[in-house]
N, C-alpha and C positions, 0 to 999 in steps of 0.2 A: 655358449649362451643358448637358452632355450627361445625359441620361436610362440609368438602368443599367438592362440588357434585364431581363423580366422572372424571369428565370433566374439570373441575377445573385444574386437571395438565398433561390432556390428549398428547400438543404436548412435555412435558417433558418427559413424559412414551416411546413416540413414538420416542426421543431423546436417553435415557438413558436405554429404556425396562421396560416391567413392575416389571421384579422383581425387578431389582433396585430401582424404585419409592416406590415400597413397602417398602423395609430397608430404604429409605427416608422418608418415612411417618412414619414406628415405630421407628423411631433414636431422641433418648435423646441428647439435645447440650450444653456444659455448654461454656459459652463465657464470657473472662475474660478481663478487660476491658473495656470501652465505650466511648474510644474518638472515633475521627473520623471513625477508619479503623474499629475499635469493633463495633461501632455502626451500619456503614453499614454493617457487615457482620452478625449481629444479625437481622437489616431487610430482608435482603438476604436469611436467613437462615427460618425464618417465610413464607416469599413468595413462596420459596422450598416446602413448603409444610413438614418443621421438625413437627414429634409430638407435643418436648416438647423441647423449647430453657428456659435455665437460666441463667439471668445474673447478673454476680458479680464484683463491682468496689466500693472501697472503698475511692474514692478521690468523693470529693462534687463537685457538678456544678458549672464550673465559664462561667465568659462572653466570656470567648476565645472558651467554650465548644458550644456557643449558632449561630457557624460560621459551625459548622462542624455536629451538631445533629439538625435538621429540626425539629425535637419533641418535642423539648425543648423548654419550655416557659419563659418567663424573672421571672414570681412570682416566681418560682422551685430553684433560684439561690440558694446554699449553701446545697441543699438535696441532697442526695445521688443518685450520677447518674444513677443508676437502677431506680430511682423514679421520676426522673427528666422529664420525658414528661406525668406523672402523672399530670392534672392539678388538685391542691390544689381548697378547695371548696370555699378559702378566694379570691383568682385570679379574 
């Protein structure tokens, strides 16, 4: 995994301090859900600059799913929405 330079969340730091950006860079997320609202706060949470986001939803991708996750690719339908913007090597 690549390391984002330290400039990367510099007007964040300059926003929140540094020490805070630090407990933000070592904070583990676990994010439950991925519809709409999960989803965006799982990208959100990645662009923050979290260490480590996981995410867990056990309902399968449908077509109402592919209005609200940008990630999501139409071959993905019926897999399991953590895997869903995974594009399959069959796609």
């Amino acid at each position: 995994m690549l390391e984002p330079s330290r400039d990367a969340y510099s007007r964040q730091a300059q926003a929140l301090g540094e020490e805070a950006q630090q407990r933000v860079a070592a904070a583990s997320v676990l994010v439950v859900g991925l519809g709409g609202c999960g989803a965006e706060v799982a990208k959100n949470l990645v662009l923050s600059g979290v260490r480590c986001v996981c995410l867990h939803d056990d309902e399968a991708a449908t077509p109402d799913d592919m209005t609200s996750q940008v990630r999501q690719v139409s071959c993905s339908l019926s897999r399991p929405s953590p895997h869903a913007s995974e594009r399959p090597s069959s796609c």
